[in-house]
N, C-alpha and C positions, 0 to 999 in steps of 0.2 A: 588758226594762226600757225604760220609755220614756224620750224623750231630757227630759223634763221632772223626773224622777227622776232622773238620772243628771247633770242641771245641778244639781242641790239638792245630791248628794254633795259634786259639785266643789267647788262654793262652801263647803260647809263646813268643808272640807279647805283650803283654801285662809284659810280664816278661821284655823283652828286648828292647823293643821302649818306654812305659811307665815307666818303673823302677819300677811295683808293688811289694808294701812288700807280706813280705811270707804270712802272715798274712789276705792281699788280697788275693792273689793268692787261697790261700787253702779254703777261703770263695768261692772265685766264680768257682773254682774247682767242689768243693760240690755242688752248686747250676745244674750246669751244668749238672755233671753228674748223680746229682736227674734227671732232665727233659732227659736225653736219655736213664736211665729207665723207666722211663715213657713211652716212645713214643715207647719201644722196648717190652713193655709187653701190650700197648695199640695198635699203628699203625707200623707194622714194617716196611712198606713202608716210611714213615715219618721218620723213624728213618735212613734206608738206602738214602735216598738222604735229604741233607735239602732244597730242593726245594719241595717238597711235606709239609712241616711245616705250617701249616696255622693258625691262630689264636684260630681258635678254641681247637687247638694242646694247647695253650700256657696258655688259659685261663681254661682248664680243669685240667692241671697240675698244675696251679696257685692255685684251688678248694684245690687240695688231700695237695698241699703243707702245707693250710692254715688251714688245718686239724689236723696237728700235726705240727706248728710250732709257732712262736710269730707272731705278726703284724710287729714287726722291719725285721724278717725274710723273712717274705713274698716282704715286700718292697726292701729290698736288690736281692733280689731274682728278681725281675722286673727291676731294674737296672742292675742288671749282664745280662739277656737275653737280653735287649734292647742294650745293650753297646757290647754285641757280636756279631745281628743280623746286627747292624748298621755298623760295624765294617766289617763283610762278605758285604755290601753293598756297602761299598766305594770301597775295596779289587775288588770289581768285578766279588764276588764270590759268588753273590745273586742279583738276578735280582728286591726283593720285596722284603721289611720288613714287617713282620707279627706284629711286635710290636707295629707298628704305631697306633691301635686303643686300644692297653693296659694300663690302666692306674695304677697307681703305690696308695695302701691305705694309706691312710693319719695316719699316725704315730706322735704321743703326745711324746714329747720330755721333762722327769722330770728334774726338776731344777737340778744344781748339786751338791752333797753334799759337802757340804763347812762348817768346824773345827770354831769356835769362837777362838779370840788371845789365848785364858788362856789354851783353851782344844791343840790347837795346841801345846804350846809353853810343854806342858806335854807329848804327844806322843815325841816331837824332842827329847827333853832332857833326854828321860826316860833310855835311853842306859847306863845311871851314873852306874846302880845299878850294873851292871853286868859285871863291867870291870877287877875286882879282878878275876873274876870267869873266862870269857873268853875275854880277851883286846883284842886277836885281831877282833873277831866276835863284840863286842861291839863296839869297837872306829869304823871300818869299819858300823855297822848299824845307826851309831850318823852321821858318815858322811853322808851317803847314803839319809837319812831323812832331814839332812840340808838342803840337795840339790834340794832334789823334793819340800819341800816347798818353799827354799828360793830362788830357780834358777826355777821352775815352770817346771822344766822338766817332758817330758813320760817317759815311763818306758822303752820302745826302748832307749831313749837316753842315761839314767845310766847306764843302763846295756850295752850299747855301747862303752862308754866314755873311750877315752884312753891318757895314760900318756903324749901324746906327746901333745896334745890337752888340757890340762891346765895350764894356767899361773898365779899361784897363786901371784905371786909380784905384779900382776896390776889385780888382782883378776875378771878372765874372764875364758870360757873355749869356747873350739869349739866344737858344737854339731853337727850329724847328724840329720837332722831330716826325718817327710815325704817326700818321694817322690826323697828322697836322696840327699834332702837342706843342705846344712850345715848354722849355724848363731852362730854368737857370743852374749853368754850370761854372766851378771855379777852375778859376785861369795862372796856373803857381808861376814863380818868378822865372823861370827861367824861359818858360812861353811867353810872357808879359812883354823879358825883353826883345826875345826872336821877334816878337809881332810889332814893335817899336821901330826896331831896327829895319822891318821889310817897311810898314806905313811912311819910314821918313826918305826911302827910294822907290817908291811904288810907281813916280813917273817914269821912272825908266820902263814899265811894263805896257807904255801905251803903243798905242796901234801907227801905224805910217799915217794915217789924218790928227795926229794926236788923240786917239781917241780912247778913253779911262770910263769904265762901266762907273759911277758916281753911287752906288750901292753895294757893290761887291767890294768885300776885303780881299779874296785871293783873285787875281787876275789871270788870264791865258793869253792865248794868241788872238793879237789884234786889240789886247787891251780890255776883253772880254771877259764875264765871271768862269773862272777856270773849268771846264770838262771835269765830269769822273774819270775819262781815259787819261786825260791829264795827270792826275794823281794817284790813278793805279801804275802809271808808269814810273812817275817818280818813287815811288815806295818801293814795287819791286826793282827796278837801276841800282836803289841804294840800296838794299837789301842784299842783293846780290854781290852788291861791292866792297860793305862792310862787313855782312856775317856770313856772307856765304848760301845765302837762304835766295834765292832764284824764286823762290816761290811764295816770298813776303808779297801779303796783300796790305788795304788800310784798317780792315775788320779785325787783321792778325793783331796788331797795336793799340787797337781798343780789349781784347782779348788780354791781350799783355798787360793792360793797366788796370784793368778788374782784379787778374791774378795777382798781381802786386798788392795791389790794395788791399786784398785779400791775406795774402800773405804779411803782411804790416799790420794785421790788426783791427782792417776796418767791419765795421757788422753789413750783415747782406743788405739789411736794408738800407744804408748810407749806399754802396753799390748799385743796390737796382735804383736808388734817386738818380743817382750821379747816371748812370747808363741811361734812364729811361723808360725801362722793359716795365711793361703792362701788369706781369706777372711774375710774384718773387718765385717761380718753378725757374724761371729762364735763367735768372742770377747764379741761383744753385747748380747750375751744370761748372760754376769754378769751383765748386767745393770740390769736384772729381778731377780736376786738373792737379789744385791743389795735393789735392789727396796722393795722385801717381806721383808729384815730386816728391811727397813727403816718401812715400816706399821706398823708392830710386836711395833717396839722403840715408835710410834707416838700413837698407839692402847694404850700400858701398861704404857705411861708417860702423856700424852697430856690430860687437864683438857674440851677439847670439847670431845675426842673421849669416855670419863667416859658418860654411861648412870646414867643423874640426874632427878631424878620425880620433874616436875612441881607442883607447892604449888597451 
């Protein structure tokens, strides 16, 4: 079997036993078929059977990878091959894994950029301005902004989210999430009514045939359930125009709302509900956010941490 056949299984498998997002998929896609480039301009035997694949195959293409890519990359990259050799292994359809002696580079994980109340509370509300001009693009991005800060969602999720899947009277919605979870999140008043107020102009969002996705709550161009590029651009526009931050994403705002919540008293594990995350390790990387404001607060307020000259 060549190893270009035996990446085609994986992926499928991975599509349809796993439930990988596309997102997945096209990452380890790429990884993959970087390495049977590799093996097909290096070892073309290697390339035609992957029982000829040896480590040395894995750890030379690791090299060239590491050559023009990030450290985050390379390490996703070492988990894609190991999750697919391992994978022909169990299958039956590899007698040895090569990956057993590769080790994956230790990658620094930067805190996450997380909005103070005042800066936050300026990017949500900023849609005020522009509602004369275009109400339905405006009341629609007041909402969309409530949401990811105030319901802590991804951006798969908003951009997902559909009508029949909100219940604003007991203020909740049903998300998809990773892995094809769905959970139920609350929807606080001030989202409730941004999302009121966009649902009772949503026709303004339809297409030049009149035409309104009948499923989607956030609409796009042509009346269409809204892009991610869509809403990575509205976030950072307003980002940029409220707080100065150019480099607000929608992930920053779900960030922001963990920290908060976190900072307000709520326990990790209402947190990792309300997010989603698979595993309470993921939640706790806000205790370290947390944690640097609190130093920052203790550093610039605290009458010990002031350097005083001795008399």
């Amino acid at each position: 079997m060549t190893f270009d056949e035996a990446t085609s299984l994986f992926l499928e498998a991975l599509r349809v036993e796993r439930r990988a997002s596309p997102h997945t998929l096209s990452a380890y896609s790429g990884d993959l078929g970087s390495l049977n480039s590799w093996l097909r301009a290096h070892d073309e035997d290697a390339a035609n059977s992957v029982e000829c694949i040896d480590v040395s195959h894995l750890r030379q293409w690791l090299v060239a990878h590491a050559r023009t890519h990030a450290t985050s990359s390379v390490a996703r990259g070492v988990a894609c091959i190991r999750s697919c050799f391992r994978w022909l292994r169990r299958r039956g359809l590899l007698e040895r894994d090569p990956t057993n002696a590769i080790k994956a580079p230790r990658v620094r994980h930067p805190l996450p950029t997380v909005l103070s109340v005042d800066a936050v509370k300026l990017v949500v509300e900023a849609t005020h301005e522009n509602e004369r001009a275009l109400p339905g693009v405006a009341l629609r991005d007041r909402a969309m902004l409530e949401l990811l800060y105030g319901s802590g969602l991804r951006l798969s999720e908003l951009a997902g989210l559909d009508l029949a899947a909100m219940d604003l009277g007991r203020g909740r919605a049903e998300v998809l999430g990773k892995g094809h979870k769905t959970r139920i999140v609350p929807v606080g008043p001030p989202a409730r009514e941004a999302i009121r107020l966009y649902l009772a102009s949503r026709e303004l969002m339809a297409g030049p045939a009149g035409f309104l996705d009948p499923r989607a709550v956030f609409l796009g161009k042509g009346g269409r359930r809204i892009s991610h590029r869509t809403v990575q651009r509205v976030v950072q526009r307003t980002g940029a125009l409220m707080a100065d931050r150019a480099d607000l994403h929608p992930h920053a705002l779900r960030h922001t709302c963990a920290t908060h919540m976190l900072e307000g008293g709520a326990d990790l594990r209402a947190i990792q509900e309300l997010l989603g995350h698979a595993s309470l390790s993921t939640t706790q990387r806000y205790t370290h956010v947390s944690m640097t404001q609190l130093l920052k607060a203790y550093d610039g307020a605290h009458p010990l941490a002031k350097h005083r000259e001795i008399p």
